[in-house]
C-alpha positions, 0 to 999 in steps of 0.5 A: 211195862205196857205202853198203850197209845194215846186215845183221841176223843171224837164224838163224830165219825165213829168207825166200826173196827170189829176183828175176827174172833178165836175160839178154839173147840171146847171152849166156853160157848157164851158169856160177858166176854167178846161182842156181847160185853161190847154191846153190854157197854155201849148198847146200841154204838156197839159198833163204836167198839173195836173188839178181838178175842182170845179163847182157851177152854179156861179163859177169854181174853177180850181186847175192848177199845172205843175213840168215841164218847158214848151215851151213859146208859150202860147195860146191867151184866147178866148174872153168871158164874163167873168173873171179869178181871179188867185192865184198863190200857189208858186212864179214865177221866171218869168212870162208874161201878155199881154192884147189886144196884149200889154205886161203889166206885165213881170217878177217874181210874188210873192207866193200867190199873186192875179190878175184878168184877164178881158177875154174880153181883149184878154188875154194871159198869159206865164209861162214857169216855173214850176207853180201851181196856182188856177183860179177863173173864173166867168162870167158877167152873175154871178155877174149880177145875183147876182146885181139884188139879191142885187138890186144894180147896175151892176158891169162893171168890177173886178179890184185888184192890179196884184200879190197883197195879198188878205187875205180874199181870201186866208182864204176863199181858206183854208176852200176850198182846202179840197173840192179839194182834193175830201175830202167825208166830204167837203159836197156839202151845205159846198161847195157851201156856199164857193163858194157863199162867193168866188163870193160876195167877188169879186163883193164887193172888186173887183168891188165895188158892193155896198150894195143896198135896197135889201141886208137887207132881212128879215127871212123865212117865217113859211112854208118855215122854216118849209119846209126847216127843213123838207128836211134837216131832210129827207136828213139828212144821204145824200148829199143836196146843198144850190141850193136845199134848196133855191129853196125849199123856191123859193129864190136865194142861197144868199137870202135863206142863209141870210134869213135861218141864220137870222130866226134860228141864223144858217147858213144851213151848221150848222144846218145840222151838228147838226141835223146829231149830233141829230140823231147820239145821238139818235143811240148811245143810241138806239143800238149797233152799232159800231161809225164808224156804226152810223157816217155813218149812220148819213151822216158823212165821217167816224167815226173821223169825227163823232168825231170832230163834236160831240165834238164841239158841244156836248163838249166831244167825242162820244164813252164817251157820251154814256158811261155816259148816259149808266152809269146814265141810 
């Protein structure tokens, strides 16, 4: 469970917090996501709000958070072909939805609950306390890709109870929030694996996508295998996404991740992790570098890093590992 720090509210000395955004080539272009959904919220304070962003070419994840109490004179989201999934990381006093110049929703709204905005619908939403919160957004064009990958039925749209809890949400946005912060170890085949899961989610559990004849892929073929652990070998210190690979093996992302995990047992995430766990074995007994030296080397953050996965994997810290192949050599 996520445990989001307590907002204070302040009506004074508001402080302009922006971070640098991601977005990877392909992704969308524009939308109510990043900025522009911070200015929709806040019109001219925009700067009250901190915002981070997170792309893939399917889904943007925006980080929003204000301290501040804000004017109630929101901006209507522009029509789009396209959803917002939103998580509100601490409770509302109070809040307001209008949907089509109607008022739905009025009133608090609970910590960590979710609630899907059909952009289509001419949505506008006031919170004039502080808040901090996490928007999903996903276009139409995103989950019609993904139907025609699963050879189902496209989905006509995304419902959830408004301020109910999702817990698979919620753990999934757990293993996300790292890449957020801007974390140099939330590598970018982590990530998009994340996201990708984030996107399936709300097609099956909010728009009940069913399974269809396609879902039940078989493996890789030998050469795309063999391709594919080639790439990993020779980027194996360096940062490779998930897209990267697929398209290696001419598959979509999901397709390529059912398929890779079904002929080797892993998912590409973890095959990565123990072939840097490989080389790093290599180096400790090759060399003299230092752990922090060889973690590098290897593709890791740092040397605690380094740690961490080695000793799930290997059953013992590295710096040990070598003392006792040193001693029985």
């Amino acid at each position: 469970m996520i445990e989001a720090p307590a907002l204070p509210v302040r009506s004074h000395g508001r402080q302009l917090r922006r971070m640098a955004q991601r977005r990877p080539t392909g992704t969308v272009a524009q939308g109510a996501f990043g900025t522009r959904m911070a200015t929709l919220l806040a019109g001219n304070d925009a700067q009250a709000v901190s915002v981070q962003t997170l792309c893939n070419p399917r889904l943007v994840v925006t980080r929003l958070r204000c301290d501040s109490e804000l004017p109630p004179s929101p901006s209507p989201i522009p029509s789009e072909a396209a959803f917002i999934v939103c998580v509100q990381l601490n409770a509302l006093p109070f809040h307001q939805l209008w949907r089509r110049g109607i008022l739905t929703q009025t009133g608090s709204y609970p910590k960590l609950g979710a609630s899907v905005f059909d952009l289509e619908e001419d949505v506008k939403l006031l919170l004039p306390t502080p808040f901090y919160s996490l928007h999903f957004y996903v276009s139409r064009a995103a989950l019609d890709e993904l139907a025609d990958e699963c050879g189902v039925r496209k989905i006509d749209r995304l419902l959830w109870p408004h301020g109910t809890v999702d817990e698979t949400l919620i753990h999934l946005m757990s293993a996300m929030l790292p890449a957020l912060e801007g974390h140099e170890r939330s590598n970018s085949l982590f990530v998009d694996r994340i996201l990708l899961a984030l996107t399936t989610h709300f097609a099956v559990s909010y728009g009940k996508m069913g399974a269809g004849p396609r879902i039940a892929h078989g493996g890789l073929a030998p050469w795309q295998e063999r391709r594919c652990k080639e790439l990993i070998d020779s980027r194996v210190a360096g940062p490779i996404s998930l897209k990267e690979m697929a398209n290696e093996c001419n598959l979509s992302s999901s397709h390529f991740a059912r398929a890779f995990r079904k002929t080797t047992g892993a998912s590409p995430h973890r095959w990565l992790m123990e072939r840097r766990v490989e080389t790093a074995k290599d180096m400790l007994l090759a060399n003299e570098l230092t752990i922090s030296e060889i973690a590098l080397s290897c593709g890791f953050s740092d040397q605690s890093h380094l740690t961490k996965a080695f000793s799930s994997m290997v059953g013992i810290p590295p710096g040990g590992w070598r003392r006792e192949r040193t001693r029985t050599s």
